[in-house]
N, C-alpha and C positions, 0 to 999 in steps of 0.2 A: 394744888390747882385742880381744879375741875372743867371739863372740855363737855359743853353743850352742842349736837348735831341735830338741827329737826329735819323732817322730809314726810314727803305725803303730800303736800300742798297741791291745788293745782286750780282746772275751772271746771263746776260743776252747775247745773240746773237746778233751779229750786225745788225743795223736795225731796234733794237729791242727797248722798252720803260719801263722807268724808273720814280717811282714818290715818290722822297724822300720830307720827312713832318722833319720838327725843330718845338720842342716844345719847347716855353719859359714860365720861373717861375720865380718868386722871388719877394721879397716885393719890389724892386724897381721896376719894370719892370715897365712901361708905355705905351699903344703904341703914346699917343703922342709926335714928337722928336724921334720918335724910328726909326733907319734903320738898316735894316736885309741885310746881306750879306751872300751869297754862294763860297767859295774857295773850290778850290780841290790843292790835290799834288801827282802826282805820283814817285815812287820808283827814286830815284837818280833825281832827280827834281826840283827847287823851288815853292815855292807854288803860284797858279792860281789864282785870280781871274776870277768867274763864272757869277754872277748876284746879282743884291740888290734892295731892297725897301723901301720905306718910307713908314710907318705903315698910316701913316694920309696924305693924298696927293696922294697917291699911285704910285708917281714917280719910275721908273723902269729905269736899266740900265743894259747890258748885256757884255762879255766880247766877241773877237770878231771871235773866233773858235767856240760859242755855240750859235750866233748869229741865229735865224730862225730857231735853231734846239731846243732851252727849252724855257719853260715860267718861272717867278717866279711869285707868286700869296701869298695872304697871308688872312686865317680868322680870322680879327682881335678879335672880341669875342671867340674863343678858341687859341687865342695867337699864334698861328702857321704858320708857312712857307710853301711852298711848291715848290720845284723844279720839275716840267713835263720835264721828259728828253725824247724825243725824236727822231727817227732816229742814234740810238748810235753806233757809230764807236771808233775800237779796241783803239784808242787815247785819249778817254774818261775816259780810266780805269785808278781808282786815290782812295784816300780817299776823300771823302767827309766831310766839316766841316760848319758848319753853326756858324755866327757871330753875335754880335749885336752893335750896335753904338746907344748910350740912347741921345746924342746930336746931331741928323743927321740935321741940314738945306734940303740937299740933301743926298741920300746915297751916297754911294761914293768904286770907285774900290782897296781903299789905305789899305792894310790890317794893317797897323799901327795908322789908326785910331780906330780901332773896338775894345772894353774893353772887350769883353766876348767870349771866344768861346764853341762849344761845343764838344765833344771827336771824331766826325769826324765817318762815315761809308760808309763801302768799295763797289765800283761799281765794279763790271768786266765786260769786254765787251770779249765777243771770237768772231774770225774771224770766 
C-alpha cells in the first residue's frame, strides 16, 4: 500500500504563488518505477490533469493550461512531490490531488492509470 499526504494549499491572489508538497508512505512505496502525478478538479468539473514525474529518470510532463506557469520536482530521499505554482490565475482554483503510478515506464497524463491517490487540497486563487 501506498499512503498519499498533500499540503500547501490554501487562498492566494492572482499572480500570486503556490507550492504544494505530496508526501508518500508505505511499505510498497519505491521510487524506482515510481510516477507521480498532479490532477486538480474544480467544482462542477471533471478532473484535470496537471503534471507528473518519474521518480528515477526524472521525466516530466505537464498539462497544457499550466504549461510555463508550474514546475513539478520531487526529493526522492524524503519521498515527496512538489508542485511550484506560479503566476496563478482565478482558473486555477480547484482541489488538488496527488497520485502515484508504482509501474510508470513513463509518467503519464491518464488518471486511470494511477493506483493511489491522496485526499486532494484546496487552491483559491481571487481576482
Amino acid at each position: 500500500q501506498v499512503q498519499l499526504v498533500e499540503s500547501g494549499g490554501g487562498l492566494v491572489q492572482a499572480g500570486g504563488s503556490l507550492r504544494l508538497s505530496c508526501a508518500a508512505s508505505g511499505s510498497t512505496f519505491s521510487n524506482s518505477g515510481m510516477g507521480m502525478g498532479w490532477f486538480r478538479q474544480a467544482p462542477g468539473k471533471e478532473r484535470e490533469f496537471v503534471a507528473c514525474i518519474r521518480l528515477t529518470g526524472r521525466n516530466t510532463f505537464y498539462g497544457d493550461s499550466v504549461k510555463d506557469r508550474f514546475t513539478i520536482s520531487s526529493d526522492n530521499a524524503k519521498r515527496t512531490v512538489f508542485l511550484q505554482m506560479n503566476n496563478l490565475k482565478p482558473e486555477d482554483t480547484a482541489v488538488y490531488y496527488c497520485a502515484a503510478d508504482p509501474r510508470a515506464v513513463r509518467c503519464t497524463w491518464a488518471a486511470s492509470i494511477y493506483d493511489y491517490w491522496g485526499q486532494g487540497t484546496q487552491v483559491t486563487v481571487s481576482s
